[in-house]
C-alpha positions as CSV (number, residue, x, y, z in Angstrom):
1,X,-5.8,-0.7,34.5
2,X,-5.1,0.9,31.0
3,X,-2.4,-1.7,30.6
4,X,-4.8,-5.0,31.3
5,X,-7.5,-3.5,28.7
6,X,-5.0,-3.1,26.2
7,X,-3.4,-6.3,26.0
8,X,-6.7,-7.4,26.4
9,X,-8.2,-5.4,23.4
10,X,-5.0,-6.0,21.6
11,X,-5.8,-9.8,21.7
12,X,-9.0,-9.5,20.5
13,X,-8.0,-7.8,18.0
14,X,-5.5,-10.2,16.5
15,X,-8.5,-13.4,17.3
16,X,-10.8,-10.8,15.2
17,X,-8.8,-10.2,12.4
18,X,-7.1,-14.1,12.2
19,X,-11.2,-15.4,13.0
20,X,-12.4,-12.6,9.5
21,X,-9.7,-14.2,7.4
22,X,-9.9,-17.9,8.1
23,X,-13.8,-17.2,7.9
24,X,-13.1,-15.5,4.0
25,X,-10.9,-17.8,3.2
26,X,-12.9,-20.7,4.2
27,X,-16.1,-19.1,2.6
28,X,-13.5,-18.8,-1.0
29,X,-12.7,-22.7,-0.9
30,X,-16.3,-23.8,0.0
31,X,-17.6,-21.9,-3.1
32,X,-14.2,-22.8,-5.2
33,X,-13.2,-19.6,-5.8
34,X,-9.4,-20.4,-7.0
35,X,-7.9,-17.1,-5.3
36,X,-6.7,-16.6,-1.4
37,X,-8.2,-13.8,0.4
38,X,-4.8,-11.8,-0.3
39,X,-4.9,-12.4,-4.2
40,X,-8.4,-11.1,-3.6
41,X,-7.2,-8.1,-2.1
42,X,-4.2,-7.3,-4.6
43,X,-6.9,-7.8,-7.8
44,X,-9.2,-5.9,-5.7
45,X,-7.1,-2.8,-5.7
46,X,-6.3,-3.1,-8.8
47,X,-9.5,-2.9,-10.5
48,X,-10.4,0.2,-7.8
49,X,-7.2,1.8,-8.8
50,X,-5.6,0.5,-11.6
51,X,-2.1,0.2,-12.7
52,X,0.7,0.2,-9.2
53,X,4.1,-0.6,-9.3
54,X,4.9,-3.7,-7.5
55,X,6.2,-1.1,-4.4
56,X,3.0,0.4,-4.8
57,X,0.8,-2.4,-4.7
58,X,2.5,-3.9,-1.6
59,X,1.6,-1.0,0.4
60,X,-1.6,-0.3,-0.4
61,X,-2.8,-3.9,0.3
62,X,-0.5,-3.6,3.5
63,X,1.7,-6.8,2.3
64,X,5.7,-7.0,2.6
65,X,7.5,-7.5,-0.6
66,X,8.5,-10.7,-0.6
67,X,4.9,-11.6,0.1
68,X,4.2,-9.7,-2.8
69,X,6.5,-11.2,-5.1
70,X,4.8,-14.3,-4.2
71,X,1.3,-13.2,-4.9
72,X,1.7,-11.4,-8.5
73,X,3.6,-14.4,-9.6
74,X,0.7,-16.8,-8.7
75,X,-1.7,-14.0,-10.3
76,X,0.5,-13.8,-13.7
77,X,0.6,-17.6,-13.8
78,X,-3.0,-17.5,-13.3
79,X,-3.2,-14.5,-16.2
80,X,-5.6,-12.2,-14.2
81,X,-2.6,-9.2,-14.4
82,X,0.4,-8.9,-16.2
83,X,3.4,-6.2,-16.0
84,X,3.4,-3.4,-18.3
85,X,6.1,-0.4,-18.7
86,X,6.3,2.5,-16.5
87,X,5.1,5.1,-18.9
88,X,7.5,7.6,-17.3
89,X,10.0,5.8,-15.2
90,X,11.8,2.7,-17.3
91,X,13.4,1.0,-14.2
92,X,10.4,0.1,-13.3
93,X,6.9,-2.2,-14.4
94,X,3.5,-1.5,-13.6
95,X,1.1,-4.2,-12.6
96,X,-2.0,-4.1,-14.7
97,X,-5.1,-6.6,-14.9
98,X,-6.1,-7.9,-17.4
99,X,-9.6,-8.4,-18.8
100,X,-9.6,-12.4,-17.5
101,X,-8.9,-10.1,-13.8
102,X,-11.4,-7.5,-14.6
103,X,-14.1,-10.2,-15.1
104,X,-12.9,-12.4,-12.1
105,X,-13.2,-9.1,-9.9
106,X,-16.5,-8.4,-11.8
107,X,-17.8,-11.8,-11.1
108,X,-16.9,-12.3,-7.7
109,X,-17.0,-9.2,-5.8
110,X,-21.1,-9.9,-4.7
111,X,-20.1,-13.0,-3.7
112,X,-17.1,-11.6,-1.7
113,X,-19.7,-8.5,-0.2
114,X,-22.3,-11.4,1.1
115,X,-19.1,-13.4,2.9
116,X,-17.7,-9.4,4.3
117,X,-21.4,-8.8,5.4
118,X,-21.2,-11.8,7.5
119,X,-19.0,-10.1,10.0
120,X,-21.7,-7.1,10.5
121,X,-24.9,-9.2,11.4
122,X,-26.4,-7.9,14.5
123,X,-24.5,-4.8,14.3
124,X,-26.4,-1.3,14.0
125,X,-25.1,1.6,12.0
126,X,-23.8,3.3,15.2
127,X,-21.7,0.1,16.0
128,X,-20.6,0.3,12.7
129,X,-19.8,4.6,13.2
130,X,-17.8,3.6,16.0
131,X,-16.2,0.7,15.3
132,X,-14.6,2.6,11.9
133,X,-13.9,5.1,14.1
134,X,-12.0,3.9,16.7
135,X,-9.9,1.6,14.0
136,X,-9.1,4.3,12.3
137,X,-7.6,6.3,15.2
138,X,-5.4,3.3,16.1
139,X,-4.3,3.0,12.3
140,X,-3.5,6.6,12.3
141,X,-1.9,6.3,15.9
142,X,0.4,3.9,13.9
143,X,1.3,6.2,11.3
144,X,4.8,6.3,10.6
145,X,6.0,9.5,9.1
């Protein structure tokens, strides 16, 4: 029984989490916002905690480093961060946004909040309780130490 439900669970899931993206990313091009959801997310964390190595960065936004790679160099090209010296540690850059990325973060995140808020019509705060909840004991299940 256990087995069914997950696999079951585990598939809406996936539909869940593919169905919010599309659904963001969709929302981005029909307002011609010139970002992807997952340039969103890196500028995002950048502005909320500034200045990650590119290691860094890739983690926290929950990306592999090639995909990475791939988003800061559309994001330099586009001038909203640029790479800056370690201030302790030469080997490596840190990723820093620049005031053209502060004011697209600035600018858009209301925008973003109205297309997130989507997803939570007709859900009460004790949905909400449980629903953060419960995905954060799977994540934490998932932990790797």
């Amino acid at each position: 029984m256990l087995t069914e439900s997950f696999n079951q669970y585990s598939f809406i899931l996936d539909q869940t989490a593919r169905r919010v993206k599309q659904f963001a990313q969709g929302s981005f091009a029909a307002h011609g916002i010139d970002l992807t959801v997952d340039q969103w997310s890196v500028l995002k964390t950048l502005y909320e905690d500034a200045d990650h190595t590119h290691r860094e960065l890739a983690e926290l936004c929950g990306k592999d480093q090639p995909t990475m790679t791939r988003i800061i160099d559309l994001l330099l090209k586009k001038g909203y961060v640029v790479r800056v010296e370690h201030p302790t540690d030469r080997r490596c850059l840190l990723l820093h946004l620049t005031e053209a990325g502060r004011a697209k973060v600035e600018a858009l995140a209301p925008l973003v909040k109205e297309f997130r808020m989507k997803a939570w019509e007709n859900l009460s705060q004790e949905d909400f309780d449980h629903f953060t909840r419960i995905l954060n004991t799977i994540y934490n299940n998932l932990e790797t130490k």
